[in-house]
C-alpha positions in Angstrom: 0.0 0.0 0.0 1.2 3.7 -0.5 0.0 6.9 0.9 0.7 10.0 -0.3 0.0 13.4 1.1 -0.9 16.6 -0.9 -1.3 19.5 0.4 -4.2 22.2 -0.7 -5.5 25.3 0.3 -7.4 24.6 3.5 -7.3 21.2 3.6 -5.0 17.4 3.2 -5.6 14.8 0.9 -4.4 11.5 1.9 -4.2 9.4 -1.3 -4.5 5.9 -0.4 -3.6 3.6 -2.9 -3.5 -0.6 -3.0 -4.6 -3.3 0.0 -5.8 -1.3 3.2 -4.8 -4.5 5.5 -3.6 -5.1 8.9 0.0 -4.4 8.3 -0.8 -1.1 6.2 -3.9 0.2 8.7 -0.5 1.3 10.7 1.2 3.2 7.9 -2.1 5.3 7.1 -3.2 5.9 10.7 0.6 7.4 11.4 -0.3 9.3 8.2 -3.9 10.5 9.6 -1.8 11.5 13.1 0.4 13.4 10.7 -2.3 15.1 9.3 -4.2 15.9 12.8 -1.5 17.4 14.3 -1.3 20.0 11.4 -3.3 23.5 12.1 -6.4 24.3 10.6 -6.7 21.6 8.2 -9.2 19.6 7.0 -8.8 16.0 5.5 -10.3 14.9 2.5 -9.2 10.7 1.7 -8.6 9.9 -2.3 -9.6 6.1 -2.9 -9.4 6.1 -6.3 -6.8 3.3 -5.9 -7.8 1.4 -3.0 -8.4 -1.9 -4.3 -9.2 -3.6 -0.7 -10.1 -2.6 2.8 -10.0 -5.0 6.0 -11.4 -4.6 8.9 -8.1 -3.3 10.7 -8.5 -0.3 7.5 -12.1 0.3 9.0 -10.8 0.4 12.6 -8.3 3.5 11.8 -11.2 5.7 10.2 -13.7 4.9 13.0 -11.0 5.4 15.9 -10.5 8.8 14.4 -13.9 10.4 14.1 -14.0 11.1 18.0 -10.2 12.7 16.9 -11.8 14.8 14.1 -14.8 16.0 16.4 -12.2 17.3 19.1 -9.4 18.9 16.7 -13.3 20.7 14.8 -11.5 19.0 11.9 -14.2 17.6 9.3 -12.9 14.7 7.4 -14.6 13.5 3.8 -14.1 10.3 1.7 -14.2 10.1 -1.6 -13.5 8.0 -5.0 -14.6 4.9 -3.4 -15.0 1.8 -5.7 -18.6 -0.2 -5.2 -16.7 -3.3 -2.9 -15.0 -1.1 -1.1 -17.9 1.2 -0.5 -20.1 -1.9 0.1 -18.1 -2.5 3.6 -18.8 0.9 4.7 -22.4 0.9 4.3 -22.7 -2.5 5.7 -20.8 -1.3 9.1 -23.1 1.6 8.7 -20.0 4.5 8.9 -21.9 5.8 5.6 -23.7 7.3 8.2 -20.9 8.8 10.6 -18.3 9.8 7.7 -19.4 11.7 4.5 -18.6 9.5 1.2 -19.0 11.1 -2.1 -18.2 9.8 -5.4 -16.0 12.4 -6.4 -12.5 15.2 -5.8 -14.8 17.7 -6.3 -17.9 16.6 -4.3 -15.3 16.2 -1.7 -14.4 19.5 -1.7 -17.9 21.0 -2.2 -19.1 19.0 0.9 -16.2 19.7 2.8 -17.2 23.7 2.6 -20.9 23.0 3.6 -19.6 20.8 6.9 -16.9 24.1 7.4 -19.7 26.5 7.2 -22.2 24.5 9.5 -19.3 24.7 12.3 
């Protein structure tokens, strides 16, 4: 798995690409921590390449709501494909984290949850 990191105005994206598994769910929550302990920023999470997520994957987005919710940092997932999506509906965190399909529905959403703050 690789993550990359880009930087934008006003907010991260954390570009997750490959197998979201027990020995990467590590890797990207380091990543996420990196991304917290910035100022001021948002996260927005690129799946476009995420072929697979396990439930270890899962574990580091729900363990980091409650983080998000503290920091008043809003956090929006995007660019999932159907099976990965599938697992997030089932464990019903469609419903705690916004999902849209795309960069720029990420972004759009992203300013609505800003200016609800």
């Amino acid at each position: 798995m690789n993550i990359n990191i880009i930087e934008e105005s006003h907010c991260s994206i954390v570009q997750v690409e490959g197998e979201l598994d027990a020995s990467s769910s590590v890797q990207l929550d380091d990543s996420l921590q990196e991304v917290l302990n910035k100022e001021n920023t948002n996260i927005l999470v690129d799946f476009n390449s995420l072929e697979y997520i396990s439930s270890p994957g899962i574990g580091v987005f729900t363990s980091r709501i409650e983080d998000c919710q503290k920091a008043d940092i809003h956090i929006v997932l995007y660019g999932m494909k159907d099976k990965v999506f599938s697992v997030f509906k089932i464990l019903g965190l469609d419903q705690l984290l916004p999902i849209v399909k795309t960069k720029e529905q990420a972004k759009e959403r992203l300013h609505e949850l800003q200016h609800k703050s």
